[in-house]
Each structure stands twice: as C-alpha cells, then as structure tokens.
C-alpha positions as CSV (number, residue, x, y, z in Angstrom):
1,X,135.3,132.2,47.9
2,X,131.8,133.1,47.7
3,X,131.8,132.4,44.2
4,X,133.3,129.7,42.7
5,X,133.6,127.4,39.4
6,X,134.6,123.6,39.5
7,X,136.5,121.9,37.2
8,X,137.6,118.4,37.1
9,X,137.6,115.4,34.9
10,X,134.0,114.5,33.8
11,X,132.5,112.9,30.6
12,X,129.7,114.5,30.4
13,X,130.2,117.7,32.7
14,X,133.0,120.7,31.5
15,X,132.8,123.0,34.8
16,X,129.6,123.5,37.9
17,X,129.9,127.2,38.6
18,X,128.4,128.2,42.5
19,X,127.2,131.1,44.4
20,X,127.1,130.6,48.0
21,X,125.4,133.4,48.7
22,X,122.3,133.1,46.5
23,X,122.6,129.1,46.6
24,X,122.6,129.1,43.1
25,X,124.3,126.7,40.5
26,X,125.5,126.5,37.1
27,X,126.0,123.8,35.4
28,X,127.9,123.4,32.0
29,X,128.1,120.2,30.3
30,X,130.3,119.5,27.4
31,X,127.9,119.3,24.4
32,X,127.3,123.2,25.2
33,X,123.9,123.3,27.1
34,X,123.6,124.9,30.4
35,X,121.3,124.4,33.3
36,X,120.8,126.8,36.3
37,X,119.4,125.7,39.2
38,X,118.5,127.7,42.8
39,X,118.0,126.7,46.2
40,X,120.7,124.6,46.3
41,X,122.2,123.6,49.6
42,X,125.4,125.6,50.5
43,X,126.8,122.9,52.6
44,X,126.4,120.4,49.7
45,X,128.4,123.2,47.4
46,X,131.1,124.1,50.1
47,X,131.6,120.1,49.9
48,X,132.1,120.2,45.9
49,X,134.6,122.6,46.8
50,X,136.9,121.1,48.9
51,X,136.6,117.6,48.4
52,X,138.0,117.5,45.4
53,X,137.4,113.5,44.9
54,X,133.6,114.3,44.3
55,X,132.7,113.3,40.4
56,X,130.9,116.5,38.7
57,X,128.3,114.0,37.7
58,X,127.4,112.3,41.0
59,X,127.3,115.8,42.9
60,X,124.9,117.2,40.2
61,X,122.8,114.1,40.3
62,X,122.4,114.3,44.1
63,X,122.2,117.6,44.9
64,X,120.4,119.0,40.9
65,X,118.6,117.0,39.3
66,X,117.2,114.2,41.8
67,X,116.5,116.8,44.8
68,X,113.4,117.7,45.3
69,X,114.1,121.2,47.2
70,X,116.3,122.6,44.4
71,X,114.8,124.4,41.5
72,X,115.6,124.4,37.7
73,X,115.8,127.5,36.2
74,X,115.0,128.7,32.8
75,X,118.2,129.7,30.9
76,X,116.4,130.4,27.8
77,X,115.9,133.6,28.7
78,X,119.4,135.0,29.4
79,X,120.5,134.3,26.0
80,X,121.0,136.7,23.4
81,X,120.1,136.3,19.5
C-alpha cells in the first residue's frame, strides 16, 4: 500500500506510479517518456488511489505539473546507455 502504480484509461497517460512514503511520483505517458516528480502531496496520491473516477490526466495536471510545491526531477540520469 505504500507503493503503488495506477492504471486506467487515459490518452495520453499509460500508468502514474506513487510512493507514499517519499511523496514521490512517476509518471509514464504513452509515447514512452517519463517524468518524476517529489514532494508531492500524499493525501492528493491516497485520493488517486481510491477514487478510481479521477482521469490520470487531470490528477497529474493538478497535483504535477501546475503545483507550485511539487518538484520535477531529472530522469535523464537514471537511464542506462
């Protein structure tokens, strides 16, 4: 339960992975990038959870990539040549 990964019908996103614990998410979309962000609220994750009527795309919008508390994070660096 403290990790988990999310995935529902989306256009553009394929599955938002979550760690409670380190209030950290993953996001995957479905042309194959990935974006990792920290600091992100653990009530707004626990939500994503079990309200399963919240679009992948909304939630990420609100609580990613329009919040100004949560921070992107570099995935560059975790991958492998």
């Amino acid at each position: 339960m403290f990790n988990f990964t999310v995935f529902r019908s989306s256009s553009a996103i394929e599955a938002i992975t979550c760690s409670l614990v380190a209030g950290f998410a993953l996001v995957t979309y479905k042309n194959g990038s990935t974006y990792a962000y920290k600091n992100v609220s653990k009530r707004a994750m626990l939500n994503l959870y079990f309200n399963k009527n919240i679009s992948l795309g909304f939630w990420a919008n609100t609580n990613l990539i329009n919040n100004e508390r949560v921070a992107y994070i570099n995935t560059e660096r975790f991958a492998t040549v």
